[in-house]
SEDODO-103569 format. One record per residue (C-alpha): residue in three letters; x, y, z. Coordinates in steps of 0.25 Angstrom, whole numbers, plus 5000, padded with zeros to 4 digits. Example, Ala and Ser with C-alpha at 12.3 -4.5 7.8 and 13.67 -1.06 7.14 Angstrom:
// SEDODO-103569
Ala504949825031Ser505549965029
// end
This chain:
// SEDODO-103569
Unk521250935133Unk519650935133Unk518650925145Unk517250895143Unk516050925152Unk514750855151Unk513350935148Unk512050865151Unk511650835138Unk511350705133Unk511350615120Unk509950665113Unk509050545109Unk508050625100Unk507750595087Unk508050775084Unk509050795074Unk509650895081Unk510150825093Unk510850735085Unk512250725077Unk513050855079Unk511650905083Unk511750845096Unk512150905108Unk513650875112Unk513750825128Unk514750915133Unk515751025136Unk516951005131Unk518351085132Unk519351025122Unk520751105121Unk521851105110Unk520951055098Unk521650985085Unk521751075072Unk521751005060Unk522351135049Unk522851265055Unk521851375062Unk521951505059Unk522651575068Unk521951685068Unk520651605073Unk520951665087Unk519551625094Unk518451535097Unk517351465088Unk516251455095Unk514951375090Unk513551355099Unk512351285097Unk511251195104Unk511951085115Unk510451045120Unk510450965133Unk509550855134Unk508350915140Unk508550995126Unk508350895117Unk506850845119Unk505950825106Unk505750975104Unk507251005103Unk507751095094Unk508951095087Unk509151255091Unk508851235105Unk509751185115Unk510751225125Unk511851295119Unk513251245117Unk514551335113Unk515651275106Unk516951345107Unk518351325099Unk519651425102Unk520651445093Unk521951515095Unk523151535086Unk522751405077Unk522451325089Unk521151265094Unk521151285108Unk519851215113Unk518451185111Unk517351205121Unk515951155120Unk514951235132Unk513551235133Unk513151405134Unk512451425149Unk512151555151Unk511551605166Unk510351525163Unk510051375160Unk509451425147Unk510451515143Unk511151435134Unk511151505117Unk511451405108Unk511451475095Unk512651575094Unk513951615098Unk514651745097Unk515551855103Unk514951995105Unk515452105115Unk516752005120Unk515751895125Unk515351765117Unk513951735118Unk513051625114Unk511651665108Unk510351615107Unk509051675101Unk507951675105Unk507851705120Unk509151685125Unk510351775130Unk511751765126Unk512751685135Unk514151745134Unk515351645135Unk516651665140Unk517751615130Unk518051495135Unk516551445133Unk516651415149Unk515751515156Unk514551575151Unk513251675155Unk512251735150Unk512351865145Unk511251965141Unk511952095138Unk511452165150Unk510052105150Unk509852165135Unk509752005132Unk509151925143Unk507851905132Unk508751845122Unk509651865111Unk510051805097Unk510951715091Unk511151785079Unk511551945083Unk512252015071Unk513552105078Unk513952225067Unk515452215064Unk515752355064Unk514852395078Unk514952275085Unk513752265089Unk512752145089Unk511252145082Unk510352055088Unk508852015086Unk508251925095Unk506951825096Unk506351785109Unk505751655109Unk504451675115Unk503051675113Unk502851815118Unk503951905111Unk503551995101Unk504752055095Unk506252025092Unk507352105099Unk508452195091Unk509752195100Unk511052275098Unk512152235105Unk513352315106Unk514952275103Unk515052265119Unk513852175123Unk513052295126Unk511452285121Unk511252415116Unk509852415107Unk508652315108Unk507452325099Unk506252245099Unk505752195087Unk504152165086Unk503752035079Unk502951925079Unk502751785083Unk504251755089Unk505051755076Unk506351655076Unk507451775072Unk508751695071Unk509651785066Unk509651925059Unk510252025051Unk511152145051Unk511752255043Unk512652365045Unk511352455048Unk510052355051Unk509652225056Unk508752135050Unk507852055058Unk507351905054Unk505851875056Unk505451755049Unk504351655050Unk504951565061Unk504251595075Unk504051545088Unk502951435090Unk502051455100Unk501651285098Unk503251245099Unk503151345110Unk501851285118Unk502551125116Unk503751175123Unk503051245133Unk502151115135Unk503451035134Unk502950955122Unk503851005113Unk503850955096Unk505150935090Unk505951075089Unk505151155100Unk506251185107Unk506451305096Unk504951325096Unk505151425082Unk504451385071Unk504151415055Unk502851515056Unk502051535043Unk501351655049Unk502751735051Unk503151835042Unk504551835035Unk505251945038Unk506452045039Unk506552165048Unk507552265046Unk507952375055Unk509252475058Unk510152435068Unk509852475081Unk508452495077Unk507052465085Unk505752395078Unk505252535074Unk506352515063Unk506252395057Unk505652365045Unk505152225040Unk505452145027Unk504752025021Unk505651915019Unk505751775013Unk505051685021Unk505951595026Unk506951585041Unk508351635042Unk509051575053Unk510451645050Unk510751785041Unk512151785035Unk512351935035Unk511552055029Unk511852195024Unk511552325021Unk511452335004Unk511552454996Unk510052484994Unk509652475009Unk509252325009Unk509652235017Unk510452105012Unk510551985020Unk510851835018Unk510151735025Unk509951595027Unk508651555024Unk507651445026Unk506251415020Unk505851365034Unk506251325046Unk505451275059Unk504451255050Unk504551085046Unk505651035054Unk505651095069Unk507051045076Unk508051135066Unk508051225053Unk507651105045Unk506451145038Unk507351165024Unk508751205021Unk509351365021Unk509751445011Unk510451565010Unk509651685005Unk510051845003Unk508951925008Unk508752075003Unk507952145013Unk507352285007Unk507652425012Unk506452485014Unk505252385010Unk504952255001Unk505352105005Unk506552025009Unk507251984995Unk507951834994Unk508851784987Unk509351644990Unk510851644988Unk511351494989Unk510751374986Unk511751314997Unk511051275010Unk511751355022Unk511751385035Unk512551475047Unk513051585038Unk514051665042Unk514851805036Unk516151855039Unk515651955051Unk516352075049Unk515352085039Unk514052075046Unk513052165042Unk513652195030Unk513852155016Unk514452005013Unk514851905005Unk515151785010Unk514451695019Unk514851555026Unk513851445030Unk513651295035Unk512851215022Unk511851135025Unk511751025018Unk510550965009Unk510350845021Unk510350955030Unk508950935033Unk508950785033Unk507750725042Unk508550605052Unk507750485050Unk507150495065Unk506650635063Unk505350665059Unk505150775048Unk504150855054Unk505250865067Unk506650915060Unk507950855052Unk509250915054Unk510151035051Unk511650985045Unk512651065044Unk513551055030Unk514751125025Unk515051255025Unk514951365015Unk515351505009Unk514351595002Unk514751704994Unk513551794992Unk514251884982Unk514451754972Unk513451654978Unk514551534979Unk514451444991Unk515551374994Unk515751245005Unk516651185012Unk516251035015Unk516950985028Unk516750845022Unk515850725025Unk515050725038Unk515650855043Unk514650995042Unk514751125048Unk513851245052Unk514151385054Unk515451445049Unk516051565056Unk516951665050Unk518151715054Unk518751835049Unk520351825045Unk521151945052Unk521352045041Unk520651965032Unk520052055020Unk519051975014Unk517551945018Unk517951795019Unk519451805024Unk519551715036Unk519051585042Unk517651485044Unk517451415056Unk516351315058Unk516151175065Unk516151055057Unk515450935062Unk516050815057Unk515050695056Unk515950595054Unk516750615069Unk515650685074Unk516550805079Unk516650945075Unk517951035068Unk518151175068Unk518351215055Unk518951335049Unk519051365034Unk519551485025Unk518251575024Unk518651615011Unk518751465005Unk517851365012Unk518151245003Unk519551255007Unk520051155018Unk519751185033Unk520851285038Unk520751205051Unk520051105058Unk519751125073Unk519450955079Unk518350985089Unk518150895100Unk516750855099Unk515650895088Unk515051025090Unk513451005087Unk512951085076Unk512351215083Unk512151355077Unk513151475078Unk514451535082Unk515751605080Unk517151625080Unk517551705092Unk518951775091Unk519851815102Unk519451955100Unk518151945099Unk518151895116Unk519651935119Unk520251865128Unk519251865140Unk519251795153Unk518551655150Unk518251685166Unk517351815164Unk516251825155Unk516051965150Unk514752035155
// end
């Protein structure tokens, strides 16, 4: 049974990259029930997989688009005891026209919410993707939040440090949520010259915040504000040769007169696999690297392709150390997350292939290529083997989630989910795979009914992780 409703957005005649393929927006709302299996789910896998990412409408996609602007669009499948039981598609409005993230999706304090950085709050979700509004913990995050807290397995409670995108802030802000929803510690963190802080990172006693030479441009800024905007000033950060490279590290729960700066590698991290607390009193984290971004191409993370580096940050005084740990071009990483903030081994990723940055014949250098997905792969970062599995011609996937086996014993016991895009039919599969042996063949195949555009984050949402909460009441 499936029922569809229209959205406003229209077929996109710009010659961006990012509007184009399973880049483009998808025109609207779909509900589709009793979705074929090709293999057997796990049972076990009792839930929802939830993906978002950037659905623009068409007063969206004007020459300054950007590839991470746009309004957001959740994409939601439940399983149940092996069976797929729909899939929803809905575009994320919150109280207000511009509440709409577009970046994460996650569960915290029995509420799913969508994240955005930058400025925007959260906007919590009810389980059956139908009704939505924003929620800003009491007013603790009407200025903005992340979408890229760390949550503690052991406490429960979530790490945030959050950016605002405007000319006149001067500081980040630190943000402890508690296991309830409940903000129970802000810190402001004085910097300079609007630093893009994408993701962070956190131990089982610090967190370690990213500040990098990619900055808010007062010129994008003034185009956009003049409505003549250049191509990607709709995300108006940019490579800045003048910003330091650096890391600051301060206890959990602690306020700017605690933290302490490290040079680092100059370079941007969009995402941080995981970081811990070593013996000595450094700081170990694995992040995925880039030379440059914003800096040649100005629509996506195009500038050059990623790698994964180990970063070593000192515990008293002294500079970043790196060492890059594969020469495998990688993206997304995810960690089993029972171990967040605490030693790891293994890490699972969506490759990006060599073509990844291909220019389309109509797009001008200076103006931006294209970001492809590939397959995906395992990392151990005890031995330094990668391993793939390739989802075969024309077909590429992003971020992989894991999700633990019960009982399981073993850091990689359990299942990968990720969306696969298949060029060939132009509709997506989700996909589930053993954890511990990606090259075997797809445990199960979810058949979507429709492509599901290439867009950032998400997660695999367990029954218990929500309960079994009226779909009619949103939780305050």
């Amino acid at each position: 049974m499936a029922t569809a409703t229209r959205s406003d957005n229209l077929s996109p005649g710009s010659d961006n990259p990012y509007l184009k393929g399973n880049y483009a927006p998808v025109p609207d709302e779909l509900s589709v029930s009793g979705l074929p299996v090709t293999g057997a789910l796990p049972r076990a896998l009792n839930g929802r997989f939830l993906r978002i990412g950037p659905n623009p409408a068409a007063y969206e996609t004007g020459v300054g688009h950007h590839w991470f602007a746009g309004r957001g669009m959740v994409h939601g499948v439940r399983l149940r005891d092996g069976r797929a039981e729909w899939y929803r598609n809905r575009v994320v409005r919150g109280d207000a026209p511009e509440d709409s993230p577009n970046t994460n999706v996650l569960a915290h304090g029995g509420r799913l919410l969508a994240l955005v950085e930058g400025g925007g709050a959260p906007v919590s979700i009810t389980p059956d993707l139908n009704r939505m509004r924003t929620w800003d913990s009491d007013g603790a995050l009407r200025s903005g939040f992340t979408a890229h807290p760390k949550t503690d397995p052991v406490t429960g409670e979530m790490h945030a440090v959050n950016y605002l995108i405007d000319p006149a802030s001067e500081h980040l802000r630190y943000v402890v949520v508690d296991a309830a929803g409940t903000t129970t510690h802000t810190a402001d963190l004085p910097v300079s010259g609007v630093p893009m802080v994408h993701d962070m990172a956190m131990t089982a006693t610090r967190v370690v915040v990213l500040d990098l030479p990619v900055t808010l441009s007062s010129a994008a800024v003034g185009r956009l504000a003049a409505g003549t905007p250049q191509p990607g000033d709709a995300h108006p950060m940019r490579w800045d040769e003048e910003h330091p490279s650096r890391v600051g590290v301060l206890p959990r729960g602690g306020t700017a007169a605690d933290i302490r700066w490290f040079d680092a590698p100059r370079c941007y991290v969009f995402h941080v696999l995981n970081a811990y607390d070593a013996h000595d009193g450094s700081i170990v984290m694995d992040v995925v690297r880039y030379d440059t971004v914003f800096r040649d191409r100005f629509r996506g993370p195009a500038d050059a392709l990623p790698a994964l580096a180990r970063w070593t940050v000192p515990p008293h005084r002294g500079a970043v150390s790196e060492q890059i740990m594969s020469d495998r071009s990688i993206e997304w990483p995810r960690i089993n997350q029972a171990l967040t903030g605490r030693s790891h081994r293994y890490g699972w990723f969506g490759g990006i292939g060599p073509e990844s940055l291909r220019l389309s014949d109509d797009v001008d250098r200076d103006s931006g290529g294209s970001f492809e997905p590939g397959p995906l792969v395992k990392f151990d970062t005890v031995t330094g083997e990668a391993t793939a599995h390739h989802f075969g011609a024309g077909r590429v996937t992003q971020e992989p989630v894991f999700v633990a086996r019960p009982g399981g014993g073993e850091e990689d016991d359990g299942w990968i989910l990720s969306v696969v895009h298949d060029g060939n039919t132009d509709r997506s599969e989700l996909v589930v795979l053993d954890a511990a042996d990606v090259t075997a063949a797809p445990l199960a195949r979810v058949h979507l009914p429709r492509r599901v555009p290439f867009g950032f984050h998400g997660n695999w949402i367990s029954d218990d992780e929500i309960g079994t909460r009226s779909p009619a009441v949103l939780p305050t």
